[in-house]
C-alpha positions in Angstrom: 0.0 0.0 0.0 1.4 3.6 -1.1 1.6 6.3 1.9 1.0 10.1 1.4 3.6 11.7 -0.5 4.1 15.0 0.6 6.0 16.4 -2.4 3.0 14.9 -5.1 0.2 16.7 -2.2 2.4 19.6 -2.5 2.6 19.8 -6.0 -1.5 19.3 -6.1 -1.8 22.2 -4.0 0.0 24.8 -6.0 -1.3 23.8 -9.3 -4.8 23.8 -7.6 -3.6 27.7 -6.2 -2.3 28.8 -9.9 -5.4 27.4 -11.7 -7.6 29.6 -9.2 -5.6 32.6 -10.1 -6.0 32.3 -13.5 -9.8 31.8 -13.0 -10.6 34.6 -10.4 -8.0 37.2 -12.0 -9.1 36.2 -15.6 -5.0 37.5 -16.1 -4.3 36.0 -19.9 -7.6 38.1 -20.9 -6.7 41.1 -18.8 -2.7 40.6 -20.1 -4.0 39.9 -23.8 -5.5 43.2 -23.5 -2.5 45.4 -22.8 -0.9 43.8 -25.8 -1.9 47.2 -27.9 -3.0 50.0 -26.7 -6.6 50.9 -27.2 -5.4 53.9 -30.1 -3.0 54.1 -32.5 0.1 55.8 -31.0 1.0 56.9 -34.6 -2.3 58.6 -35.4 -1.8 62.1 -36.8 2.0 61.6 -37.3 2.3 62.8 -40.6 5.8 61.4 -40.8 3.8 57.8 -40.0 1.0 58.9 -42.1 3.3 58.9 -45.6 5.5 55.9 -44.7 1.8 54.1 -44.1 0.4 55.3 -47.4 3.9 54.0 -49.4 3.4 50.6 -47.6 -0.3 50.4 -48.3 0.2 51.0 -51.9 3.3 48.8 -51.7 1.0 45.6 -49.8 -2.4 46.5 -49.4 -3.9 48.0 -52.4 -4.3 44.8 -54.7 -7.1 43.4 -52.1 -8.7 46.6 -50.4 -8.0 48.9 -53.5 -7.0 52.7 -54.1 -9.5 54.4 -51.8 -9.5 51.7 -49.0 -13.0 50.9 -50.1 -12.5 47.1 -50.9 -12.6 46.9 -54.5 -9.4 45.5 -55.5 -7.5 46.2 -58.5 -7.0 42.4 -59.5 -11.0 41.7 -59.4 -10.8 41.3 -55.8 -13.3 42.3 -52.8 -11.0 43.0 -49.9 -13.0 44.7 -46.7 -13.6 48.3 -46.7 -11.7 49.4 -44.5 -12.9 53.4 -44.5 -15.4 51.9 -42.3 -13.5 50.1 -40.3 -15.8 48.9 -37.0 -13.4 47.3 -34.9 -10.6 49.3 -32.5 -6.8 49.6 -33.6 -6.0 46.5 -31.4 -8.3 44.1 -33.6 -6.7 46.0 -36.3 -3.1 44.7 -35.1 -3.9 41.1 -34.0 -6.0 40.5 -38.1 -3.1 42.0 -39.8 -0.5 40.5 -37.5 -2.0 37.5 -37.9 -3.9 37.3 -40.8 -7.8 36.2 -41.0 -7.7 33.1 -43.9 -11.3 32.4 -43.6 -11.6 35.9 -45.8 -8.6 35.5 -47.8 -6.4 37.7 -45.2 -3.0 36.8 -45.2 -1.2 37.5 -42.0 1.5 40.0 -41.8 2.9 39.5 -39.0 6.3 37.9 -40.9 6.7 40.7 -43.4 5.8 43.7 -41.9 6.6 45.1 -38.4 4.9 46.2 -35.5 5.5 50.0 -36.4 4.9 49.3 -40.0 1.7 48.1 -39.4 0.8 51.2 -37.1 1.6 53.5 -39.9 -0.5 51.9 -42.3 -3.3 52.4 -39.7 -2.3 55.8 -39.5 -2.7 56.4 -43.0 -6.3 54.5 -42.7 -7.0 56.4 -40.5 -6.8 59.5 -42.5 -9.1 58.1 -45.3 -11.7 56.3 -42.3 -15.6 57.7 -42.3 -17.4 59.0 -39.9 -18.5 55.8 -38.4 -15.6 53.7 -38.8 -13.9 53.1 -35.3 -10.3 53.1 -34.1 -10.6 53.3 -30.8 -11.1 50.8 -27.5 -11.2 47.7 -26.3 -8.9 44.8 -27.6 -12.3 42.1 -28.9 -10.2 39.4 -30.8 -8.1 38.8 -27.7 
């Protein structure tokens, strides 16, 4: 017959203590969340603004088009992105990481992290009244 071994109890009780954390703290949510901020820190940089609209036309323009508007120039349908509903983290983590169900491919190999943010900068500037860059981090 085995007897109570203290270091496999032990090792039961902290995993037991760290899974509770994770549950009552929610932390890989709340950390997720801080993984861009809830603007884009290049918005209005005009230096960030003309870098973004050389890569868009560079990466971006065969799918979403000239204007942004999703009508591509290869007899494409990209998504309109002038009236773009989600905040500038969702815009990160999609072109970071791609959406293939709608033919996105992810970026997150070619372009950078600033790279990215100045093509939202440049989106930004061409962006309708009701398109959203702002808040909370939904894809996370």
């Amino acid at each position: 017959m085995k007897y109570f071994d203290l270091r496999q109890f032990s090792f039961f009780v902290a995993f037991l203590a760290i899974s509770a954390a994770f549950l009552i703290t929610n932390w890989p949510i709340a950390h997720a969340e801080d993984a861009y901020p809830r603007s884009n820190p290049l918005a209005g940089d005009e230096t960030a603004i003309g870098k973004g609209a050389k890569l868009y036309f560079k990466w971006c323009v065969a799918c979403h088009g000239r204007h942004a508007d999703g009508v591509g120039v290869r007899f494409t349908k990209g998504a309109d992105l002038t009236i773009f509903w989600r905040s500038y983290c969702d815009y990160m983590v999609i072109a970071l990481n791609g959406r293939t169900d709608k033919n996105m491919p992810p970026w997150g190999g070619v372009l950078d992290e600033e790279e990215l943010s100045s093509i939202g900068a440049y989106l930004q500037t061409l962006a309708k009244e009701s398109a959203n860059w702002k808040g909370r981090c939904t894809l996370l």
